[in-house]
C-alpha positions as semicolon CSV with decimal commas, in nm:
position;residue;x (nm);y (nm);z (nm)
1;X;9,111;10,706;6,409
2;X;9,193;10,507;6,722
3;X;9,354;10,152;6,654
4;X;9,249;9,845;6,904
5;X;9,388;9,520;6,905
6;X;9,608;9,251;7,139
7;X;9,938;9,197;7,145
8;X;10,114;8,915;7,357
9;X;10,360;9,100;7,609
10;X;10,508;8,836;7,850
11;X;10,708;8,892;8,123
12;X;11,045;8,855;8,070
13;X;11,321;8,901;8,281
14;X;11,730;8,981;8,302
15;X;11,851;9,334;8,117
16;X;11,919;9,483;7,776
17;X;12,301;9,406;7,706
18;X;12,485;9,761;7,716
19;X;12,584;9,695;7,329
20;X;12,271;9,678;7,226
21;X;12,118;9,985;7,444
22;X;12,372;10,165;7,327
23;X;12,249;10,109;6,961
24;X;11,914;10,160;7,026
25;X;11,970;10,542;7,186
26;X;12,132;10,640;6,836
27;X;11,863;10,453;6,618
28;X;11,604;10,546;6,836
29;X;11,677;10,922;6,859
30;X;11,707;10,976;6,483
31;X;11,406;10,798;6,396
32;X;11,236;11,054;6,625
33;X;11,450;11,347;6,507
34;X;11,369;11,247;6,087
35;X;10,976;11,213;6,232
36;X;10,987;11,579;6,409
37;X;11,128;11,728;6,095
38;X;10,922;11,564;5,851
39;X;10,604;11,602;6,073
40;X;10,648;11,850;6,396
41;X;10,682;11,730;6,765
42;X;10,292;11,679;6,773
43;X;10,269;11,399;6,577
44;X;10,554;11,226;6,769
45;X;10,357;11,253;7,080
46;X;10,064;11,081;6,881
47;X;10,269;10,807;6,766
48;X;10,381;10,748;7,104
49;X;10,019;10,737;7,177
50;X;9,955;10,453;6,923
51;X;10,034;10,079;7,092
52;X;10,093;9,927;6,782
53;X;10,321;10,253;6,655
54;X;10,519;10,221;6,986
55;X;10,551;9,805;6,956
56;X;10,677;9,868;6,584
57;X;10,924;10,107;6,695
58;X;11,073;9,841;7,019
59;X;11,114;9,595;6,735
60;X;11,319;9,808;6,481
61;X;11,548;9,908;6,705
62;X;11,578;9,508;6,774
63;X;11,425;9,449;7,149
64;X;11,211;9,174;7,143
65;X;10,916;9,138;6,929
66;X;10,696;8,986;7,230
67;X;10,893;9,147;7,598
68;X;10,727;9,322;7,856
69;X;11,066;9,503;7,845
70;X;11,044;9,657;7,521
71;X;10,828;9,908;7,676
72;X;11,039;10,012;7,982
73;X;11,395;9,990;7,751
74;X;11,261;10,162;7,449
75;X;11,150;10,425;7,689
76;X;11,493;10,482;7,892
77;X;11,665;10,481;7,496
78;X;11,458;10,758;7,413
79;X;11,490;10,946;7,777
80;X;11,819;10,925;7,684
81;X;11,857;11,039;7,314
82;X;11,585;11,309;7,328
83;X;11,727;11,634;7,389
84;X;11,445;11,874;7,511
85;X;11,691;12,190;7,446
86;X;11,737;12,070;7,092
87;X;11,376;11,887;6,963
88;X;11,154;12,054;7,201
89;X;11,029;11,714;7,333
90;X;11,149;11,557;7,693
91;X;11,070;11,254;7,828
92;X;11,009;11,221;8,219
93;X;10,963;10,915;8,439
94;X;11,018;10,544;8,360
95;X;11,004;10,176;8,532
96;X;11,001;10,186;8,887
97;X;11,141;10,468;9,141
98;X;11,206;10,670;8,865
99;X;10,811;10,717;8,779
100;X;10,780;10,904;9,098
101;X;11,025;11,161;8,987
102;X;10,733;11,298;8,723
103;X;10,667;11,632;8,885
104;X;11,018;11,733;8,971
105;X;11,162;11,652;8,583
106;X;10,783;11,843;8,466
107;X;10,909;12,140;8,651
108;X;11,295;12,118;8,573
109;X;11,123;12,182;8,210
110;X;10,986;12,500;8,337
111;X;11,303;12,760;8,231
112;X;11,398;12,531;7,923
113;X;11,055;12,533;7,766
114;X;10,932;12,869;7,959
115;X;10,632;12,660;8,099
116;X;10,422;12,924;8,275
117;X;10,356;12,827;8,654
118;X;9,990;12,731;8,537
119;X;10,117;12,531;8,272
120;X;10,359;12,344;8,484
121;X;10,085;12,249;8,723
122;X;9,856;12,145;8,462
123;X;10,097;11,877;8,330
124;X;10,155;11,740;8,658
125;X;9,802;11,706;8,727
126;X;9,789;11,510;8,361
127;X;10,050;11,270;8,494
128;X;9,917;11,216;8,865
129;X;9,546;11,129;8,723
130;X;9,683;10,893;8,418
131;X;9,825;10,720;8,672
132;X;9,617;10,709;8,886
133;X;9,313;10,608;8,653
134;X;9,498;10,334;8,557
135;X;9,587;10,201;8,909
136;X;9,205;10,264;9,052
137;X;8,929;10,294;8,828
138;X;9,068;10,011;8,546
139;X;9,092;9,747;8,828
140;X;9,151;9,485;8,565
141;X;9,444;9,268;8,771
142;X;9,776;9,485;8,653
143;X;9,949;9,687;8,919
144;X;10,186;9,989;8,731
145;X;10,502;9,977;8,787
146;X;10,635;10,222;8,418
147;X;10,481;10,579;8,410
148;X;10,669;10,766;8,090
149;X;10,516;11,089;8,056
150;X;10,636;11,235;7,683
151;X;10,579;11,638;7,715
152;X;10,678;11,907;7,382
153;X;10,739;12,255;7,424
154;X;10,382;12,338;7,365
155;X;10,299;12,165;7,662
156;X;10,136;11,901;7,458
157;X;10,164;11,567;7,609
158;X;10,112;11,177;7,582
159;X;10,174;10,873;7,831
160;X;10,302;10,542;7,822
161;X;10,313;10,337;8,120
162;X;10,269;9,973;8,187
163;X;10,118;9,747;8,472
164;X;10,174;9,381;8,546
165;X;10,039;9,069;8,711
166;X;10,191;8,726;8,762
167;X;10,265;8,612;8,402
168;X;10,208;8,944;8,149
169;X;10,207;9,296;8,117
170;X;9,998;9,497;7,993
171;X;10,014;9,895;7,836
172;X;9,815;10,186;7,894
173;X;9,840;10,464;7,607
174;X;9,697;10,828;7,677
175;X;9,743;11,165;7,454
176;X;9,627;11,528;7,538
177;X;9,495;11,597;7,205
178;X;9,112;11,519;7,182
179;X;9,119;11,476;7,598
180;X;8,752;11,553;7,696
181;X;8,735;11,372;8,015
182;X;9,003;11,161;8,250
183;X;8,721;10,926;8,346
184;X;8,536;10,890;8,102
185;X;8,716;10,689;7,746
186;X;9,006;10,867;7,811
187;X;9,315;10,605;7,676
188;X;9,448;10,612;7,304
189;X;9,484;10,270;7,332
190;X;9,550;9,971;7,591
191;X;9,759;9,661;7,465
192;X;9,792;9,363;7,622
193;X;9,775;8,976;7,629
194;X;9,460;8,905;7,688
195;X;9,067;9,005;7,788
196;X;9,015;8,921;8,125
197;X;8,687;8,772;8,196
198;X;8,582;9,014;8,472
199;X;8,735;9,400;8,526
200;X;8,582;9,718;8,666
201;X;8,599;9,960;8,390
202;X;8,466;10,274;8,588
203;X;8,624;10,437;8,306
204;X;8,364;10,300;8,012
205;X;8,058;10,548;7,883
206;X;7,836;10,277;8,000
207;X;7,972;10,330;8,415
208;X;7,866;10,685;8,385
209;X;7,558;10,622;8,584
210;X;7,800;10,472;8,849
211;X;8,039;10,756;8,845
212;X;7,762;11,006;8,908
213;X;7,583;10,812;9,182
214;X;7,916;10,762;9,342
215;X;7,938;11,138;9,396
216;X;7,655;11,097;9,540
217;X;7,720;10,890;9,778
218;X;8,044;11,050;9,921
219;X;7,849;11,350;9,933
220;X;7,578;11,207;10,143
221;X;7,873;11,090;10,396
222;X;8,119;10,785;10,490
223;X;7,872;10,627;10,728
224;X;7,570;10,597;10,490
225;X;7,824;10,372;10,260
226;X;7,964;10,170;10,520
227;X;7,591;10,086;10,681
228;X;7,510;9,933;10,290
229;X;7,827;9,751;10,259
230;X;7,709;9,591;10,597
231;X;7,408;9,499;10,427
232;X;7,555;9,311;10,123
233;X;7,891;9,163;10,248
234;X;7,785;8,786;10,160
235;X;7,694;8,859;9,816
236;X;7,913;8,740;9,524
237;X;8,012;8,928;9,252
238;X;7,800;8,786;9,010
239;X;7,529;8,971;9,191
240;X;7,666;9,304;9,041
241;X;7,806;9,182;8,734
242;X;7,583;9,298;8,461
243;X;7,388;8,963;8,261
244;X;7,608;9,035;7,937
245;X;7,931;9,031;8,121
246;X;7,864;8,698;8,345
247;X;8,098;8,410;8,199
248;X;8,106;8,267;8,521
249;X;7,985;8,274;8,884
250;X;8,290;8,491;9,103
251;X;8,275;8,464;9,493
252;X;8,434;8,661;9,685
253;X;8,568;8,483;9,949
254;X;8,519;8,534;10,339
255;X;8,913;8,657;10,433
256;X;8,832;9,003;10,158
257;X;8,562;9,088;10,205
258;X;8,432;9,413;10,097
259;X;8,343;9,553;10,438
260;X;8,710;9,542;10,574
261;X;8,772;9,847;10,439
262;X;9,098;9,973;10,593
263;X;9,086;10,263;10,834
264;X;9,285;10,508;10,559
265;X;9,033;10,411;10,354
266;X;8,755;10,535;10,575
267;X;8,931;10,850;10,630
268;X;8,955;10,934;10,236
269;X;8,589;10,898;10,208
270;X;8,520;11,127;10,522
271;X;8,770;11,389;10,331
272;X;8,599;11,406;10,041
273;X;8,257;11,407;10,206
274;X;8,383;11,761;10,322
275;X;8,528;11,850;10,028
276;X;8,184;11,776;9,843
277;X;8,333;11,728;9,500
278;X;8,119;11,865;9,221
279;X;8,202;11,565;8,953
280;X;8,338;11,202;8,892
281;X;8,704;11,358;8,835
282;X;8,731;11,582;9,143
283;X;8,629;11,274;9,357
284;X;8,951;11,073;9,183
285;X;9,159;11,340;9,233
286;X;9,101;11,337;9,618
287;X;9,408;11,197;9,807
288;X;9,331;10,837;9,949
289;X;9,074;10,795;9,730
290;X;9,221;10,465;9,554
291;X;9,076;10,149;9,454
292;X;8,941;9,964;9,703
293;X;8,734;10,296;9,783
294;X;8,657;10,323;9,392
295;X;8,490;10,014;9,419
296;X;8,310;9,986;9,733
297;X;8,129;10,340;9,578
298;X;8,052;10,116;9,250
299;X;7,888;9,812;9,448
300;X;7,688;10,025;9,642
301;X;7,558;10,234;9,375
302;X;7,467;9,904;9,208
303;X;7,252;9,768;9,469
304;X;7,116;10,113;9,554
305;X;7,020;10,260;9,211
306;X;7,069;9,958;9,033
307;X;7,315;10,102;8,796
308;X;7,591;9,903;8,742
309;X;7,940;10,013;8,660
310;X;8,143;9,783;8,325
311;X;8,229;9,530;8,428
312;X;8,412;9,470;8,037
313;X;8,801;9,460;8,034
314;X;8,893;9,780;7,810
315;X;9,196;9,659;7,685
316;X;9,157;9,751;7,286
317;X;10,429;9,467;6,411
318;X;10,836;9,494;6,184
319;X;11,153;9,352;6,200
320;X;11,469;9,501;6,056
321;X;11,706;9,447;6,266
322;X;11,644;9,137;6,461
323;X;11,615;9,059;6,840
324;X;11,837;9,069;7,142
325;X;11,766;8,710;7,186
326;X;11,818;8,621;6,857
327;X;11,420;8,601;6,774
328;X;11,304;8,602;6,478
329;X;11,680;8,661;6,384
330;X;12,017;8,748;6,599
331;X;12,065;9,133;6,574
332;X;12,263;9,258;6,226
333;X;12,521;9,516;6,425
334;X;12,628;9,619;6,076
335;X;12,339;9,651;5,929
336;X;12,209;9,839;6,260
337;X;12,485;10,053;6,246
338;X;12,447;10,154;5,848
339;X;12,087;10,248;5,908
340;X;12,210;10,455;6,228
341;X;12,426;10,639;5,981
342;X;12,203;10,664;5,668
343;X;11,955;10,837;5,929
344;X;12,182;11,090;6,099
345;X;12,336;11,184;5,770
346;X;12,001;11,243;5,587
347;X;11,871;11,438;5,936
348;X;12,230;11,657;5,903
349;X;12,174;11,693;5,534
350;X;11,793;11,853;5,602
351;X;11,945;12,075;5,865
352;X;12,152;12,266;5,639
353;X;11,889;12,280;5,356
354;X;11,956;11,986;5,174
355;X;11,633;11,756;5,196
356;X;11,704;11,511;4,916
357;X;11,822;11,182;5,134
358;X;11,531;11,253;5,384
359;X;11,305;11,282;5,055
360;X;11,427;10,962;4,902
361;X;11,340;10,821;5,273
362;X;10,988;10,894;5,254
363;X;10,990;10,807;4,872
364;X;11,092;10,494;5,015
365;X;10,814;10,453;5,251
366;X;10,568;10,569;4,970
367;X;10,710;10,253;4,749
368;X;10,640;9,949;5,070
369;X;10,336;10,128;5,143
């Protein structure tokens, strides 16, 4: 059952002190290693698919409660402590530069994991259109800037990555089991401050009318879109804003407007006019095919077949340990430490056939739950 809810992730700025990090790799990696034991690498992949799962985990390993950072820290701790050749589970990307380095750590996974070429190719595709949905057809005001893709030995796979504006950040969760459809209700989850009043959801059931008439329209050709835009460049917003969604009156103002569409642009939707994509998610997959051209498509198939895209914002914890700045409480290093140990120890112990610390673990869980 999927889980949907807010959670307040401000921006917050400055680094994880190395003492801490350093704590969180070895806390980190053996809760993972005690949850692959006790439940296989597949339901790792779904807990990494679960916002609030993910959030719980930042805070036990004491990052803060509330940081747009636990997500890109927590991520490099468990980069770092998950050992593909030993769990059968990698982690590939991360915050920045690093999220561009996908494909190559995807296919350095080939010979450890014996991807087959398809295989390989397949999860690279997964992580170029997660991304890419995210950036283009969810144009809800958060630019990414974290892509973790989380990938088992199966080939079984689940993202995490994160987007920002000026003051918050907000998380996009995705998981390969139960994917139908990139485009259409494809997230696990999506956590984040707030619902923004206005946000092109071209990924919602009710845009599929838009998504299909879109294909339509680059198959017809560049120059029949770019004669309608012509025809409707004055109009605000609120003009294809469906009557539920209007909470206020949006004009779009004269210096971005939508017919300055820029000449790359242009060229995309000339390149998939000869491609003549068959479907929603071969159109997104075209190179150059990015937001702006995402939503000039939408507005025009509004005004043409009056069928609007959403325009509804899709966005849908624990403390143990305490927080690196001292919220609600400074971290415990000794305490951090014992549970480190208690952890490792129980996860050697079940290695060599001796299950009973691992069993009073979960007999532990059984007793708070």
């Amino acid at each position: 059952m999927k889980r949907t809810g807010t959670a307040e992730l401000p921006l917050h700025y400055g680094a994880c002190p190395p003492w801490l990090f350093r704590r969180m790799v070895k806390l980190s990696g053996a809760i993972v290693e005690a949850i692959v034991l006790e439940h296989g690498t597949e339901e790792f992949l779904q807990r990494m698919a679960d916002p609030f799962f993910f959030q719980s985990l930042g805070c036990i390993v004491g990052f803060d409660f509330h940081s747009s950072g636990l997500t890109t820290t927590l991520t490099g701790a468990l980069k770092e402590a998950l050992m593909p050749e030993e769990l059968g589970i990698a982690v590939c990307g991360g915050k920045g530069k690093v999220s561009k380095l996908v494909p190559q750590e995807i296919e350095g996974l080939t010979d450890i994991f014996s991807f087959t070429t398809a295989k390989t190719e397949r999860l690279k595709y997964a992580s170029r259109m997660a991304a890419k949905v995210d950036n283009a057809c969810v144009q809800d005001g958060y630019q990414l800037y974290h892509h973790a893709f989380f990938v088992d030995e199966n080939g079984n796979w689940a993202v995490v990555q994160q987007g920002m504006n000026e003051n918050f950040a907000r998380r996009y969760h995705w998981l390969s089991e139960g994917l139908r459809s990139f485009v259409e209700e494809p997230h696990s989850g999506i956590i984040g401050e707030r619902a923004e009043e206005v946000a092109l959801d071209m990924t919602a059931r009710d845009s599929e009318e838009a998504r299909r008439t879109s294909v339509d329209l680059v198959r017809d050709g560049p120059k029949r879109i770019l004669a309608e835009i012509r025809e409707f460049e004055q109009r605000s917003l609120d003009d294809f804003v469906g009557k539920e969604e209007r909470t206020m009156r949006l004009v779009m103002p004269r210096s971005h407007r939508i017919t300055e569409l820029p000449k790359r642009t242009i060229a995309a939707l000339q390149r998939a006019y000869e491609i003549q994509p068959e479907n929603y998610e071969e159109l997104i997959a075209i190179s150059g095919i990015g937001p702006k051209a995402i939503r000039a498509l939408a507005l025009v198939s509004t005004l043409i077949y009056g069928k609007p895209p959403s325009w509804r914002d899709p966005i849908r914890y624990s403390f143990a340990h305490g927080g690196k700045d001292g919220v609600p409480f400074p971290v415990d290093r000794k305490t951090y430490q014992e549970t480190t140990e208690i952890l490792e120890g129980a996860i050697e112990a079940a290695k060599c056939g001796h299950e009973e610390k691992l069993k009073a673990i979960r007999r532990l869980h059984e007793f708070i739950g």
